[in-house]
C-alpha positions as CSV (number, residue, x, y, z in Angstrom):
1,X,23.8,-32.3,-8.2
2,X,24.0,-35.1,-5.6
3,X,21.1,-35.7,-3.2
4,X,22.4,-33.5,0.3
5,X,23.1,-30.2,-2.4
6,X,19.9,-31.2,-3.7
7,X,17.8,-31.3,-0.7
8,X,19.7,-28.0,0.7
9,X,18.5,-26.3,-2.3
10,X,14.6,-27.0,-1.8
11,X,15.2,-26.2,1.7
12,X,16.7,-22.9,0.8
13,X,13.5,-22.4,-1.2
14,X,11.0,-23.7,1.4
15,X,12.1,-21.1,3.6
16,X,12.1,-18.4,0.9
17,X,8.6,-19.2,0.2
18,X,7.5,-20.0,3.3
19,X,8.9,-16.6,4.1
20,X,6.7,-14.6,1.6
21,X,3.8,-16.9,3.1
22,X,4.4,-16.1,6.9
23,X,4.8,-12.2,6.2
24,X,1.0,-12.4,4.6
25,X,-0.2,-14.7,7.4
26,X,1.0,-12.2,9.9
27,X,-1.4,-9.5,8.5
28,X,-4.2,-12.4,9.1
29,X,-3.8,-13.3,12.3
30,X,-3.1,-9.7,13.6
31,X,-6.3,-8.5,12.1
32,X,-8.6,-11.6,13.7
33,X,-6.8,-11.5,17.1
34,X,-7.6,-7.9,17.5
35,X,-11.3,-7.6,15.9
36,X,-11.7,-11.7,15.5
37,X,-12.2,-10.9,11.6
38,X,-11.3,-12.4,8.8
39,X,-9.6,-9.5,6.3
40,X,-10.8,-10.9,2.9
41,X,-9.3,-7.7,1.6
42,X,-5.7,-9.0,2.7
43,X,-5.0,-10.5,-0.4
44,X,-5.9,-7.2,-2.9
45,X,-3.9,-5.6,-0.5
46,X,-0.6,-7.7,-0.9
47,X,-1.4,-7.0,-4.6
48,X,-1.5,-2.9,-4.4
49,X,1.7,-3.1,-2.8
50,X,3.3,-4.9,-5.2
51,X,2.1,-2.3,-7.9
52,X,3.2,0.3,-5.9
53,X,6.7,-1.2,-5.8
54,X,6.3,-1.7,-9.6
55,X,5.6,1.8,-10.7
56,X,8.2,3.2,-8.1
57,X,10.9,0.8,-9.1
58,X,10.8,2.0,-12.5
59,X,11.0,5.2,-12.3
60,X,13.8,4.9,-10.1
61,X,15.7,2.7,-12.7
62,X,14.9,5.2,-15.5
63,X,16.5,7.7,-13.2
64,X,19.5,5.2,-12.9
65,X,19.3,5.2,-9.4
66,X,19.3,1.1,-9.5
67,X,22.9,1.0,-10.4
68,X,24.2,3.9,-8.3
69,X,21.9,3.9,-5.3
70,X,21.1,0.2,-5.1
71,X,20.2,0.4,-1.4
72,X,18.6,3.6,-1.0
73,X,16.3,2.4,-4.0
74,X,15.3,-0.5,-1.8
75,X,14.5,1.2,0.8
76,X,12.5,3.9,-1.0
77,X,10.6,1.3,-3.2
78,X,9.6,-0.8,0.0
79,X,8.6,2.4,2.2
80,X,6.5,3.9,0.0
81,X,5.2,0.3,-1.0
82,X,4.6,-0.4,3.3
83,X,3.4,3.4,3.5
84,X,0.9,3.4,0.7
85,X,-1.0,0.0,1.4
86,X,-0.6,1.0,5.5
87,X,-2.7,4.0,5.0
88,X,-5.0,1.8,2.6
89,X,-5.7,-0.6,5.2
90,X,-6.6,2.3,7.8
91,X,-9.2,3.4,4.7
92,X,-10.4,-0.1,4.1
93,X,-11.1,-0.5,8.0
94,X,-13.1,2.6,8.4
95,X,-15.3,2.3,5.6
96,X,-15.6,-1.5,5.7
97,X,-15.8,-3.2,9.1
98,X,-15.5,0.1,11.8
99,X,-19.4,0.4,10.8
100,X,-20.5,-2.9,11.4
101,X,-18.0,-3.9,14.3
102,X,-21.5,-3.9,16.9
103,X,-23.1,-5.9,13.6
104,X,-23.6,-9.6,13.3
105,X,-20.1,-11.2,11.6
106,X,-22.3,-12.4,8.7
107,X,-22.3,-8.1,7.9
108,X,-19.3,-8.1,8.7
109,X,-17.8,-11.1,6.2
110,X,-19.9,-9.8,3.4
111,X,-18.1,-6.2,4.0
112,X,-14.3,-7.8,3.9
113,X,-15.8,-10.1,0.7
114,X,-17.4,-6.8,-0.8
115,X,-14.1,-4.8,-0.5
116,X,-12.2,-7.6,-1.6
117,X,-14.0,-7.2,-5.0
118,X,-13.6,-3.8,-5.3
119,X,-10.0,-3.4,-4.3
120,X,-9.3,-6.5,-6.9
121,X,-11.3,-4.8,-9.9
122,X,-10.0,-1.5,-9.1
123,X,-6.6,-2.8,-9.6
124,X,-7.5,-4.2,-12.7
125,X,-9.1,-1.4,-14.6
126,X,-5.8,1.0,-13.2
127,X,-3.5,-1.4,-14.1
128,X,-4.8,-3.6,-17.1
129,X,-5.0,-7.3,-17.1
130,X,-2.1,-8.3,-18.2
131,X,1.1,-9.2,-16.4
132,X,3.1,-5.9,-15.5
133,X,7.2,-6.7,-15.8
134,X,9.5,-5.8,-13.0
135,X,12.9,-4.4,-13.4
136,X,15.2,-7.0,-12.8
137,X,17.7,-5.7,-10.2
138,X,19.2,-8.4,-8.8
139,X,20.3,-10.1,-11.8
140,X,21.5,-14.5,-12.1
141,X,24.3,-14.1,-9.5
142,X,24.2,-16.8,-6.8
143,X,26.4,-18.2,-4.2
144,X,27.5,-21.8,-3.8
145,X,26.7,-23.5,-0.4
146,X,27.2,-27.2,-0.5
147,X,26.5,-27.2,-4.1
148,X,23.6,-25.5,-3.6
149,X,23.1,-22.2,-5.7
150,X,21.6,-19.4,-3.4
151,X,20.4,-16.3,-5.4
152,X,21.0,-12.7,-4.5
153,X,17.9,-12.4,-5.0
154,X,16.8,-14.8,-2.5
155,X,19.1,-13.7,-0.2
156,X,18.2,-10.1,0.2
157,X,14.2,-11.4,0.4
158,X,14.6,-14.2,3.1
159,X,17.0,-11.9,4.9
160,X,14.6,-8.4,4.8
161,X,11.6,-10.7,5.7
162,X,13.4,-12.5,9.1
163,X,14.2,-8.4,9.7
164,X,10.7,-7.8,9.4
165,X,9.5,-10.9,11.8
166,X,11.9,-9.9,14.1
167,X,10.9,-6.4,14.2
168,X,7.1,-6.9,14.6
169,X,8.1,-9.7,17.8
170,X,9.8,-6.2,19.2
171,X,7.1,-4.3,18.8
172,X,4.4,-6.3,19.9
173,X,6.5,-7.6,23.2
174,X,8.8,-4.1,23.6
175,X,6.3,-1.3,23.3
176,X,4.0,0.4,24.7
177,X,1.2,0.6,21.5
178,X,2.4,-3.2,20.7
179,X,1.1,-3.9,24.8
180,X,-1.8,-2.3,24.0
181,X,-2.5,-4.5,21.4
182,X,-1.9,-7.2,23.2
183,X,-4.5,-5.9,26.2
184,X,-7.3,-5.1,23.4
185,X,-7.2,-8.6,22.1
186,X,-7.2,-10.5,25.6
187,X,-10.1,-8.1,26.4
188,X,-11.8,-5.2,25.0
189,X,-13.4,-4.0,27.7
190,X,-10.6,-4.2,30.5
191,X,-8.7,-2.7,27.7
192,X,-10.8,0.6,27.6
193,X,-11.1,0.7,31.1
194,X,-7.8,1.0,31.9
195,X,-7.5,3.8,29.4
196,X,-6.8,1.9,26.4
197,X,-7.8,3.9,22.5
198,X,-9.2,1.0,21.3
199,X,-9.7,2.8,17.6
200,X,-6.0,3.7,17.5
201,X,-5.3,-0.1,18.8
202,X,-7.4,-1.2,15.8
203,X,-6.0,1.2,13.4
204,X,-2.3,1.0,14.1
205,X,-3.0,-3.0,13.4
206,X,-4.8,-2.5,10.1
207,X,-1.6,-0.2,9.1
208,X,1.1,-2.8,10.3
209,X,-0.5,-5.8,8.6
210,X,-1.2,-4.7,5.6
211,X,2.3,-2.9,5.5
212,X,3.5,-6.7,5.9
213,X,1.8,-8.0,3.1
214,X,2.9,-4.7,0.9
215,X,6.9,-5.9,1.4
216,X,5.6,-9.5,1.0
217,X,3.7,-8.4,-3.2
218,X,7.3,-6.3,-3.9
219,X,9.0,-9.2,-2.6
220,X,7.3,-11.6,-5.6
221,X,7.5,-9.2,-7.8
222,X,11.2,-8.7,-7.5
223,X,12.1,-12.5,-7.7
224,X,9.3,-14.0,-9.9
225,X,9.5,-11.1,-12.4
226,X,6.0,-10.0,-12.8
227,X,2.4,-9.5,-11.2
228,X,-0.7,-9.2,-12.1
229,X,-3.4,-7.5,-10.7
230,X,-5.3,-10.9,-9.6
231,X,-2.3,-12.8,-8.2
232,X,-3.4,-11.9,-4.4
233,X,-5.9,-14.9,-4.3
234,X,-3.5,-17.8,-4.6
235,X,-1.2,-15.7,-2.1
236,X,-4.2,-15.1,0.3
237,X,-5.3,-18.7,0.3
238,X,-2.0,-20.3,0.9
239,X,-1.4,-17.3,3.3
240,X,-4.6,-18.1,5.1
241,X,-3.7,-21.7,5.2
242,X,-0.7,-21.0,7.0
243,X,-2.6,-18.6,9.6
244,X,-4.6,-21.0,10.6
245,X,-2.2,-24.2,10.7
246,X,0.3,-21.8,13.3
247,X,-3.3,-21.0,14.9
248,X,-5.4,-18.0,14.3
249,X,-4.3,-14.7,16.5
250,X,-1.0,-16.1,17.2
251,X,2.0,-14.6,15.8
252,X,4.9,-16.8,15.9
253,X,1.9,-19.4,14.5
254,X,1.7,-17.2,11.6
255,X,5.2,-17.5,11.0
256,X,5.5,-21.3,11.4
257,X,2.5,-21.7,9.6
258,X,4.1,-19.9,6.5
259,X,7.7,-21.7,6.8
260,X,5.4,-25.2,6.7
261,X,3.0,-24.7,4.3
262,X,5.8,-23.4,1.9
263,X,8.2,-26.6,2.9
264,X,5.6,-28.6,1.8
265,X,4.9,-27.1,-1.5
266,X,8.3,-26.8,-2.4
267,X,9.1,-30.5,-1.2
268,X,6.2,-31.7,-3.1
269,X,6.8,-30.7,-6.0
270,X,10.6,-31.7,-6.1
271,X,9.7,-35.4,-5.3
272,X,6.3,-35.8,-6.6
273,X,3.7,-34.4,-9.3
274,X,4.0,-30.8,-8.8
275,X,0.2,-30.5,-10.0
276,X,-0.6,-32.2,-6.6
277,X,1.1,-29.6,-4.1
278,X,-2.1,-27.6,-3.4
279,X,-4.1,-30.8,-2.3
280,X,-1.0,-31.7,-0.3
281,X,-1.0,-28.7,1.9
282,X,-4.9,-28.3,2.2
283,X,-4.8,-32.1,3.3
284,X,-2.3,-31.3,5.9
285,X,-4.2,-28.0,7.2
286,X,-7.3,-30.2,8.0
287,X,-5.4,-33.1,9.7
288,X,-4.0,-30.8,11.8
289,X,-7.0,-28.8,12.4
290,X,-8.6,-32.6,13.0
291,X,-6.1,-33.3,15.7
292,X,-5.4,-29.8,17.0
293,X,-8.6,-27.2,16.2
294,X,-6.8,-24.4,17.5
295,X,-3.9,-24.6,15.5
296,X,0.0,-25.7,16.4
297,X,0.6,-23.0,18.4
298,X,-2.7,-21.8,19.5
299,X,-5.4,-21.8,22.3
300,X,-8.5,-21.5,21.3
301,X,-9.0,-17.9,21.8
302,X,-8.3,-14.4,19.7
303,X,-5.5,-13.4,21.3
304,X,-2.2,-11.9,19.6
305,X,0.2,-14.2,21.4
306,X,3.9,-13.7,21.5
């Protein structure tokens, strides 16, 4: 493979990682610019999404519903996936953080770190501790590009995760609950005077992130084969990372941050030790936060920004 095949492939899979990462971020910066807090519980949540797709997938493919219904299986695995861990999140929100919203955000942190821990070790005495397989569906066929192999696999992800980017900017700038979310997080107060639900503002956001990061755990599951029921962590803090390189409460942030924080990663580690990469793009995150505090493409304040 000469060098321009070469670098078109890692670029191919910085932007199918950086996807992954944007689609978790998202559920991040929603969730601060709304109730400025940090959802610690993010990451488990990812997770039980991904499990969900697991256990559905398979029971579709023992139906055989894989090979004769490919794209209705897809879309049943990652609804019920989105559906499961949206109604989750609502749960997680009113018995973690709706109580202590008038409370100090020390209370509050200690709630998200609290759930955190029991969402991860109620994932791991349901599922077990070791890896849990998923079906292979889409198989080794790839495209040439350039000489660059593209995977289905990689294909359908990087294509259904642009769908969903695109679809959240539409909501958030085209209707009227994704207006009210914008008015809560400029200002609360104005918000509920002009006759704003702040609760349903809150709780529609705690079902659309989440729901993100669900299709974001199937997502890995499909391409890297497996999961496990600690692998939100690793996802969270790179996720994180990217949240608050884009800058914190701003979407298209969130999905900048991911693309860059997964360029980096997969750029590192095709040039240099790939031991190295995490240091790289925690190195990067403070320069930038050196230079520009608020982010790339924030301003300061918790506001979901389109």
């Amino acid at each position: 493979m000469d060098l321009s095949a070469f670098l078109l492939q890692q670029f191919v899979n910085a932007i199918f990682l950086g996807s992954i990462y944007a689609l978790i971020a998202l559920g991040y910066t929603m969730v601060y610019g709304i109730i400025e807090l940090i959802n610690f519980a993010h990451g488990e949540l990812f997770t039980a999404g991904a499990f969900i797709g697991v256990i559905v997938l398979t029971a579709l493919q023992q139906m055989g519903w894989v090979e004769t219904h490919f794209v209705l299986t897809m879309i049943i695995v990652f609804s019920l996936a989105m559906a499961y861990v949206a109604v989750l999140g609502v749960a997680v929100e009113h018995v973690a953080y709706k109580p202590l919203r008038k409370s100090s955000r020390l209370s509050a942190l200690l709630s998200a770190l609290g759930m955190s821990i029991f969402l991860s070790n109620g994932m791991m005495l349901s599922q077990g501790v070791s890896d849990r397989p998923y079906p292979q569906v889409f198989g080794l066929e790839s495209i040439e590009i350039m000489g660059a192999r593209i995977t289905n696999g990689q294909i359908f992800i990087i294509l259904l995760a642009v769908a969903l980017m695109i679809a959240l900017q539409l909501f958030v700038h085209r209707t009227r609950l994704g207006k009210a979310m914008r008015a809560t997080a400029q200002n609360k107060t104005m918000a509920r005077i002009l006759g704003i639900d702040i609760d349903l503002t809150i709780r529609i956001t705690f079902m659309i992130g989440p729901a993100l990061g669900a299709a974001a755990g199937v997502m890995v599951g499909l391409y890297y084969g497996a999961v496990r029921f600690d692998m939100g962590f690793i996802f969270m803090i790179k996720a994180f990372a990217a949240a608050i390189l884009g800058g914190i409460g701003s979407i298209p942030g969130a999905m900048l941050g991911g693309l860059i924080i997964g360029g980096i990663e997969v750029f590192w580690a095709a040039f240099l030790p790939s031991a190295w990469k995490d240091v790289t793009t925690f190195t990067v995150l403070i320069l930038v936060l050196y230079l520009k505090p608020s982010g790339l493409l924030g301003e300061g304040t918790a506001e979901v920004r389109v």
